[in-house]
Structures are given as C-alpha cells and as structure tokens.
C-alpha positions as CSV (number, residue, x, y, z in Angstrom):
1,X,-39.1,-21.7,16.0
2,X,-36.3,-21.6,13.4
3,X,-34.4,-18.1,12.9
4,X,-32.7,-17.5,10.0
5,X,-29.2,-17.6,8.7
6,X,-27.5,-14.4,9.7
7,X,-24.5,-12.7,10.8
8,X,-23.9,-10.1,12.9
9,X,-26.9,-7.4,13.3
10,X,-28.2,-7.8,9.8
11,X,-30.6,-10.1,8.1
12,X,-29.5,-11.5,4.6
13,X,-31.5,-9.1,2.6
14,X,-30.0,-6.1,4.7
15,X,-32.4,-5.9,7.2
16,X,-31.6,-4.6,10.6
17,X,-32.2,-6.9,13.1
18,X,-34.0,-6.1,17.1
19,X,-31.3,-4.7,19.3
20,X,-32.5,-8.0,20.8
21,X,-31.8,-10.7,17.6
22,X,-28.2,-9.3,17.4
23,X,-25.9,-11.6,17.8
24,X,-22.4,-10.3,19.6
25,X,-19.8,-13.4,18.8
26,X,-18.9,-12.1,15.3
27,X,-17.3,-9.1,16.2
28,X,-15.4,-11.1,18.8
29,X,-14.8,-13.4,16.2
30,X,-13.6,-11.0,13.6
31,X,-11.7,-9.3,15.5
32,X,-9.4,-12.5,16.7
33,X,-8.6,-13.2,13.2
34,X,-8.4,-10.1,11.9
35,X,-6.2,-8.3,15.1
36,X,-3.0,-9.9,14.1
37,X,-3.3,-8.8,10.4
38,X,-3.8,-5.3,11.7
39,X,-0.9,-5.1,14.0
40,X,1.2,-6.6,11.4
41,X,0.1,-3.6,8.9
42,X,0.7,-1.2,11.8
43,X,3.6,-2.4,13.4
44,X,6.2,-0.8,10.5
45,X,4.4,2.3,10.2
46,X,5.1,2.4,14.1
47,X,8.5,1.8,13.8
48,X,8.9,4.4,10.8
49,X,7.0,6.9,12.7
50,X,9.2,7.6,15.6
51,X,11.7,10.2,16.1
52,X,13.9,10.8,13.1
53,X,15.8,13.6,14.9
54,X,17.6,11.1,17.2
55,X,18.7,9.1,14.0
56,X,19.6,12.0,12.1
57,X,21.5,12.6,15.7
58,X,23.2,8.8,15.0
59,X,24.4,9.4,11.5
60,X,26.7,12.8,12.4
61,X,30.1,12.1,11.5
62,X,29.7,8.8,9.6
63,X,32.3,9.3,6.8
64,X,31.8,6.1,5.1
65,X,29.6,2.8,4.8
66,X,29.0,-0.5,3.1
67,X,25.7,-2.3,2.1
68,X,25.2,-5.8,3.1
69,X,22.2,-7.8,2.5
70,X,20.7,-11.1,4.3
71,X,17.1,-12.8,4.6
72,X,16.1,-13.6,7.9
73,X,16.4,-17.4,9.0
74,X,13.8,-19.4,7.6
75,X,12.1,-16.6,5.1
76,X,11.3,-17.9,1.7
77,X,12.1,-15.0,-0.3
78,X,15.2,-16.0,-0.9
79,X,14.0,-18.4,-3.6
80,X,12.5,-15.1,-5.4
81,X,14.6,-12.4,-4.9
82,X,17.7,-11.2,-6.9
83,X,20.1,-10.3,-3.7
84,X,22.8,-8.6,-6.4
85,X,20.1,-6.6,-8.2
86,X,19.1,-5.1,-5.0
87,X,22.7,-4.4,-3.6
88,X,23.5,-3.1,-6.7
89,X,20.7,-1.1,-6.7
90,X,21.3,0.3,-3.5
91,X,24.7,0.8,-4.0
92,X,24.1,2.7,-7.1
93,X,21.1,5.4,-5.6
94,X,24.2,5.9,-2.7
95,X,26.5,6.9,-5.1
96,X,24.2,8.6,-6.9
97,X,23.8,10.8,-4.2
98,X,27.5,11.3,-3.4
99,X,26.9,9.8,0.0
100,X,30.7,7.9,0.7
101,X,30.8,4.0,0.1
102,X,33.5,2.6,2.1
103,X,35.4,-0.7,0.8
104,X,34.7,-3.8,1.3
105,X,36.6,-5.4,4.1
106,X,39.2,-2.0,4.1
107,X,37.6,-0.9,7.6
108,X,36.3,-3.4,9.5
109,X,35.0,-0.9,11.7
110,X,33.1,0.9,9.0
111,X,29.1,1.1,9.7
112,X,27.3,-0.9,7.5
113,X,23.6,-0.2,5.7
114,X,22.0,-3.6,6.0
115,X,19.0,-4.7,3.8
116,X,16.7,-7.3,5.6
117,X,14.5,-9.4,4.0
118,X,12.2,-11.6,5.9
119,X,8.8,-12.9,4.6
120,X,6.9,-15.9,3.1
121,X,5.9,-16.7,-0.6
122,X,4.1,-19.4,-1.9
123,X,2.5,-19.6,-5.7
124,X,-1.1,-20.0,-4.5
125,X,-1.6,-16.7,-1.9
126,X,1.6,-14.4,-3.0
127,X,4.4,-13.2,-0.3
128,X,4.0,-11.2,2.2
129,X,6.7,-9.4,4.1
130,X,9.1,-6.9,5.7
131,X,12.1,-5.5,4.0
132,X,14.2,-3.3,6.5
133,X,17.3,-0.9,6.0
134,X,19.2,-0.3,8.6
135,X,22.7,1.6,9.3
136,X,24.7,-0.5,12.0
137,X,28.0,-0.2,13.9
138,X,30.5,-2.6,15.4
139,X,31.5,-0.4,18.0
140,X,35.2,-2.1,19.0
141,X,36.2,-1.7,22.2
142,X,39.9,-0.9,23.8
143,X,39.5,-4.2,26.4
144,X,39.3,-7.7,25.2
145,X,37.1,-8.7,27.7
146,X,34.2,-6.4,26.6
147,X,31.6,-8.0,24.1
148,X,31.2,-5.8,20.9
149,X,27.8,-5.8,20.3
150,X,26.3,-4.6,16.9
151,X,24.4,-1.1,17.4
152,X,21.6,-0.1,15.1
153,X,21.7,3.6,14.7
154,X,19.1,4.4,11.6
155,X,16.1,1.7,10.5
156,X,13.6,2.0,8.2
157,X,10.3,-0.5,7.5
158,X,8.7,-1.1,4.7
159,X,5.5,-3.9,4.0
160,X,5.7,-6.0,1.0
161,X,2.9,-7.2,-0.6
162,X,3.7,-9.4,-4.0
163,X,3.6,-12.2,-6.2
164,X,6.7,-14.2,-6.8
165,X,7.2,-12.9,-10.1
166,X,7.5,-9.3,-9.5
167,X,8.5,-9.1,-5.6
168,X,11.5,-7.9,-6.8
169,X,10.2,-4.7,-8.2
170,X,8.2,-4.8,-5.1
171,X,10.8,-5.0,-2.7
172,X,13.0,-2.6,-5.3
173,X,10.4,0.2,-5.2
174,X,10.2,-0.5,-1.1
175,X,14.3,-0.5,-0.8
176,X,14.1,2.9,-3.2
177,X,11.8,4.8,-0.7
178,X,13.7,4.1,2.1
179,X,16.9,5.2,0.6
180,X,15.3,8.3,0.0
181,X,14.8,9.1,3.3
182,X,17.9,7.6,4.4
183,X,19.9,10.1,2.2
184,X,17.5,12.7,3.2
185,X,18.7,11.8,7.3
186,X,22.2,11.5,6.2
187,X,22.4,14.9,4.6
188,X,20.7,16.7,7.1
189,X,23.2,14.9,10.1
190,X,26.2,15.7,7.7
191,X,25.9,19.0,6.1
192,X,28.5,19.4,3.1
C-alpha cells in the first residue's frame, strides 16, 4: 500500500489524520532545529528580566564614568557598524541626561559603560546579534599580589535583527533603549 506524502498529523489538503497514521518524528524534529533559535530569543529577555534593584544597589555612589566600545572576537559586525556614531551617540543621550562623564584616561579607576557587539552578517541572510551595555569596575586593590579582576555591576541585552545596511540604526535604536533604562537605574541609585 502506498500512503501519502504528509507531515505531521495532517494530510496535504488539511485533513486530520487516525490518532493511528500520525506520525511523531516531526515534532522531535522541529523541535531540534528550532530549540536553539528559541533559547537564543529568550536568553536576553532572561538576562534583562532579573532583579534591577540589586543593580540600582551597584550604581549608588558612582560619580563618574566613560563609554568604551568593542565587538566580540570573531563577530562580523564590525565590517558594518559605525563604532564612533554609536559612542558618540551614547555619549551624547549621557550628557543629555546630566549623568557625569568622567575623562578619558584622568581616572583609571573610573567605571566604565561598555557597549558590546557580537553577531554575524552576511549579504544573503542579514545579521543577527547581541548588543550589550554594561557598567564595569576595575576594582584596585591595596596588595600587589591580588589580581584585579573586572566587575560588572549593571548589564543590559538587547537582540538585533538587521540587514547590513541599516544595522546601525538597528543597533542605534537597541543601544537608545537601553540607555534609557540605564539612566532610569542610575537616577534612582543616585538621587540629585
């Protein structure tokens, strides 16, 4: 007997198939290709869900800050996206906000707000990728012989979804909502 194409629990034309007939590889099947792509869309709105209130807790007393940017190691958005635009852009919505920028290389021991960009592009499927802001700290240490390890007190996620041409809008738009509620956690920790 031949049986006809079909996937799933359903006929071509729609028609439910005998509890029998139904055939249970293709939700195994769907789901292995399709479980990494969820916990890749979930994974940042995990990380951007947990408790603010302990990084509000991290950003009392910070008086000052620079913005640094970098692309993770072997992420391809470098070749699309304009570094300076964005720090400028950051730097800018800061000041705009009378939040303190510290100078560069003044205080080494200033926290920094670092912008990470990590991700791949190509022309044929688009780019895909995480942009993160983060506040970090160098605490230094009165001993020598103690490693100084960089702390990350405040992180934010955000997905990026794009073309080449216009990822940085994209990742713009993506850095613009995070500063938001960065100032938003910075003003509520530091109270004028």
């Amino acid at each position: 007997m031949v049986r006809p194409a079909y996937s799933g629990s359903v006929f071509p034309r729609g028609i439910p198939l005998p509890p029998d007939r139904r055939c249970p590889i293709i939700p195994i099947v769907m789901a292995r290709r399709l479980g990494p792509l969820c916990i890749l869309l979930v994974w940042p709105a995990a990380l951007a869900a947990e408790d603010r209130s302990s990084q509000r807790a991290a950003l009392a007393g910070v008086k000052a800050f620079t913005i640094e940017t970098e692309f993770a190691a072997g992420s391809t958005f470098a070749q699309y996206v304009d570094v300076v635009r964005l720090r400028s852009q950051a730097e800018t919505e800061v000041t705009q906000a009378g939040l303190p920028l510290a100078d560069r290389g003044a205080d080494a021991n200033a926290p920094f707000l670092s912008i990470k960009l990590e991700g791949s592009c190509s022309i044929t499927f688009g780019c895909y990728g995480l942009v993160d802001l983060r506040m970090n700290w160098l605490p230094m240490t009165s001993e020598p012989s103690i490693e100084s390890q960089v702390r990350t007190v405040w992180l934010d996620s955000r997905t990026v979804t794009s073309y080449p041409a216009g990822l940085t809008e994209d990742v713009g738009e993506a850095l613009h909502q995070m500063l938001d509620a960065f100032v938003a956690d910075y003003r509520a920790a530091n109270p004028a």
